[in-house]
C-alpha beads as a LAMMPS data file, in Angstrom:
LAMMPS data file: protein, C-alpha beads

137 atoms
136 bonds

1 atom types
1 bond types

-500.0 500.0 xlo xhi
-500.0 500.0 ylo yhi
-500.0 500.0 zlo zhi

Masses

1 110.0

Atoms # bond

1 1 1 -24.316 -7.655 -9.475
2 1 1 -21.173 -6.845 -11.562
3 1 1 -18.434 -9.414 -10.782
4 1 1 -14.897 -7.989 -9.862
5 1 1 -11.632 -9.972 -10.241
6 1 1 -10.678 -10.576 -6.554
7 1 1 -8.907 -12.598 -4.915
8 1 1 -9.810 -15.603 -2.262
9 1 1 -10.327 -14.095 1.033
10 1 1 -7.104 -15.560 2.419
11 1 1 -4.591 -14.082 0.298
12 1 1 -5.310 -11.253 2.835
13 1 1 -3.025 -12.924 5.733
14 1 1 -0.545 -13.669 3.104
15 1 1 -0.426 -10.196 1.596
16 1 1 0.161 -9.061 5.613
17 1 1 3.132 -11.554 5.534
18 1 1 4.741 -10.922 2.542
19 1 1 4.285 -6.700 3.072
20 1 1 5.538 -6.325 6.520
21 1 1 9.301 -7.972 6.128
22 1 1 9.840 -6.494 2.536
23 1 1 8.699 -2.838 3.770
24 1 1 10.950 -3.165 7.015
25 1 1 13.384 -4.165 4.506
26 1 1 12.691 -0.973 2.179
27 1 1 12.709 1.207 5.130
28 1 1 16.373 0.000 6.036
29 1 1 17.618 0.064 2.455
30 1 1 16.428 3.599 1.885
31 1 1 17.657 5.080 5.308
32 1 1 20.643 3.134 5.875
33 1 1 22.148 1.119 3.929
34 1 1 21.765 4.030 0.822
35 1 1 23.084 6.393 2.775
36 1 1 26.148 4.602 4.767
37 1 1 28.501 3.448 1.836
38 1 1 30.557 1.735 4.588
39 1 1 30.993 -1.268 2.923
40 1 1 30.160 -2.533 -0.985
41 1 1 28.132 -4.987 -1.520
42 1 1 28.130 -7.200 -5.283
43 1 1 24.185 -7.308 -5.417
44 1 1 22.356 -3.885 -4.032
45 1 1 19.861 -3.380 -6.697
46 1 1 18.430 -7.400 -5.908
47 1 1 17.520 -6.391 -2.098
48 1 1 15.963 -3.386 -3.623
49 1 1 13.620 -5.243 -6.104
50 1 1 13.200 -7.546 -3.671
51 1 1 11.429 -4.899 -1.347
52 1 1 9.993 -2.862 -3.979
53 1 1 8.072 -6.475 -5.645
54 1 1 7.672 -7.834 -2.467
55 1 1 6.028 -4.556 -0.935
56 1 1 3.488 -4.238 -4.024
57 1 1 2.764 -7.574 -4.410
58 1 1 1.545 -7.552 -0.510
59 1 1 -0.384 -4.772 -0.452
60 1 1 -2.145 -6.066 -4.005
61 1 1 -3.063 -9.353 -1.851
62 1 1 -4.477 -7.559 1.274
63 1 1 -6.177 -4.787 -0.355
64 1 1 -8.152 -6.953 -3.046
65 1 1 -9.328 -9.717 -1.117
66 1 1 -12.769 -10.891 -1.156
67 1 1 -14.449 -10.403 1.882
68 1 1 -16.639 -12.729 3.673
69 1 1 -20.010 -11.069 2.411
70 1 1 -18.971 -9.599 -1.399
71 1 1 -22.234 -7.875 -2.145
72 1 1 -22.680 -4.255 -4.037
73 1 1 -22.260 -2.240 -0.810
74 1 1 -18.939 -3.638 -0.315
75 1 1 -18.108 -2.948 -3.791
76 1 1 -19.725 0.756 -3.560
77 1 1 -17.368 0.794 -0.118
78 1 1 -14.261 -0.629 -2.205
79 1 1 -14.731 2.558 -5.259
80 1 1 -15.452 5.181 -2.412
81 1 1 -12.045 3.800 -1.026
82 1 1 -10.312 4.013 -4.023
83 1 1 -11.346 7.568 -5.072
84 1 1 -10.438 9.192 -2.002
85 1 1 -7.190 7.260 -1.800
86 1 1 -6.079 8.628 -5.232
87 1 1 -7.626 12.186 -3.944
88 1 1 -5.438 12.091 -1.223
89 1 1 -1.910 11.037 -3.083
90 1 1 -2.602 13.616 -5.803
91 1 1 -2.864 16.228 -2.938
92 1 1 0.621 14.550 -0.856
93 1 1 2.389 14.705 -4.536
94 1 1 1.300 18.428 -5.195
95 1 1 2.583 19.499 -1.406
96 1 1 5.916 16.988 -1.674
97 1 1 6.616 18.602 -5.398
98 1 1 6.428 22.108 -3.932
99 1 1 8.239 21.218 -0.793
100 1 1 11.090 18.986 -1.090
101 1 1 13.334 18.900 -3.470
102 1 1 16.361 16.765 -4.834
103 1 1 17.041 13.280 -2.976
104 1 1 13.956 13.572 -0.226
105 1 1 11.604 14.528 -3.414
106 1 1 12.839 11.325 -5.214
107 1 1 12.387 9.156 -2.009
108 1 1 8.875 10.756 -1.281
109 1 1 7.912 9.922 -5.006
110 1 1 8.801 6.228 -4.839
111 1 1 7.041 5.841 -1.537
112 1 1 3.949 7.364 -2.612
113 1 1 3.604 4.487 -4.956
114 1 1 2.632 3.097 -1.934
115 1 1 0.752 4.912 -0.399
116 1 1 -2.248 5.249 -2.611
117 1 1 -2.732 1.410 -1.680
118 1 1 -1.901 1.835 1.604
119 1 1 -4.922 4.898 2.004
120 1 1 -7.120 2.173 0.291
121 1 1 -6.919 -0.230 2.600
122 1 1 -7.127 1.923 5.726
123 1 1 -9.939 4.005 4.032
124 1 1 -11.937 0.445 3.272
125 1 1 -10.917 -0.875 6.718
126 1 1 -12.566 2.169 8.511
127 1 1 -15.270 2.276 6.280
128 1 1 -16.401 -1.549 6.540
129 1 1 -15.449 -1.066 10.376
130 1 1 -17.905 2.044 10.929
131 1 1 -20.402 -0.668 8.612
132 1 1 -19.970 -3.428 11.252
133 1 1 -20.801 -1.498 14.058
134 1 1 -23.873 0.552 12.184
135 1 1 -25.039 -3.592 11.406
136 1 1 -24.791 -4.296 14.894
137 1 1 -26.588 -1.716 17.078

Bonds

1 1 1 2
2 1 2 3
3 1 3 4
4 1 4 5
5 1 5 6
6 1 6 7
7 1 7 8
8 1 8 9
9 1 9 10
10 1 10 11
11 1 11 12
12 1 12 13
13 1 13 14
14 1 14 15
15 1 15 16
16 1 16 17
17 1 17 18
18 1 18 19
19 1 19 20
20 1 20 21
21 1 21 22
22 1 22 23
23 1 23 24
24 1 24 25
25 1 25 26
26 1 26 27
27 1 27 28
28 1 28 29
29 1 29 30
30 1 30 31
31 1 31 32
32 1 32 33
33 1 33 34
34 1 34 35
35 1 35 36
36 1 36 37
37 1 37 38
38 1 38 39
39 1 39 40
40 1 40 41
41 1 41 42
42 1 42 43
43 1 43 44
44 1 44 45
45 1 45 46
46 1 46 47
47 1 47 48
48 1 48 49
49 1 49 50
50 1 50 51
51 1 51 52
52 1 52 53
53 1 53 54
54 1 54 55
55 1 55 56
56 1 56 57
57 1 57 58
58 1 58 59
59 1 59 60
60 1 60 61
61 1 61 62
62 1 62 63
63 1 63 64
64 1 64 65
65 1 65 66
66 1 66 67
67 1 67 68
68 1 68 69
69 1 69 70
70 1 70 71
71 1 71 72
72 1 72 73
73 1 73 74
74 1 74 75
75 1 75 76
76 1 76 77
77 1 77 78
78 1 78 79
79 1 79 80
80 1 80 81
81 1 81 82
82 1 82 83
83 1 83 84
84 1 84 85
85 1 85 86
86 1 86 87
87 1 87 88
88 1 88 89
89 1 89 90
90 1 90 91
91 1 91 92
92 1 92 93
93 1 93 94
94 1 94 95
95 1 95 96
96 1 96 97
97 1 97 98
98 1 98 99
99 1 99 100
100 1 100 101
101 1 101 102
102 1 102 103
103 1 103 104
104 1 104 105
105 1 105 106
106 1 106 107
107 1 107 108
108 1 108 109
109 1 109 110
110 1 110 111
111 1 111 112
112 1 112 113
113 1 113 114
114 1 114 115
115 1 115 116
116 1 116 117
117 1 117 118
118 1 118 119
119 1 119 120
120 1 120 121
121 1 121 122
122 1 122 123
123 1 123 124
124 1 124 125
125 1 125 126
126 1 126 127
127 1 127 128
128 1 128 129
129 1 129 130
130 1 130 131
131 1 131 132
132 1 132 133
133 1 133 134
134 1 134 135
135 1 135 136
136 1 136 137
């Protein structure tokens, strides 16, 4: 069985940690605080790498966790994942380019940097979910 580089099971729970506060605080930077200049503030861009580090950096940890049984149908589960997730951007990026169009098309294009991890980890989820219940019946 190939080996991937993963990381210890529990970085999961801290990945869910360290993603949920720095995305809320992405979410508020991009729709209000960018677009309210009520008041000036000396360090803007450090909130904003800040969200952007802490965002990637979280959903890095949850989506390449070991799981409790690492074997080569996980791993077949994990590329299946992985392929359709990029399937899936590609096709949001193609619709958002012919869409939208100055600030929304730059706002949609730095948060589908995220979302190609984010599609992994709810395609994985669902597929070791539908897995789990196959295993148990």
């Amino acid at each position: 069985m190939k080996n991937l580089w993963l990381l210890p099971a529990w970085c999961r729970k801290a990945g869910w940690a360290l993603f949920t506060p720095c995305a809320i605080l992405g979410l508020y930077l991009i729709f209000v605080e960018f677009y309210s200049p009520l008041e000036f503030e000396f360090y803007p861009a450090l909130k904003a790498n800040i969200a952007i580090i802490g965002t990637l950096i979280g959903l890095y940890m949850v989506a390449f966790s070991k799981e409790m049984v690492e074997d080569e149908f996980v791993n077949s589960l994990r590329a299946d994942a992985m392929i359709k997730a990029f399937i899936l951007n590609s096709i949001i990026i193609v619709i958002c380019s012919l869409a939208l169009y100055g600030g929304w098309y730059i706002i949609t294009l730095s948060i589908t940097q995220y979302f190609v991890l984010l599609a992994y980890i709810i395609i994985f989820r669902y597929n070791m979910y539908k897995y789990s219940c196959k295993n148990e019946e």
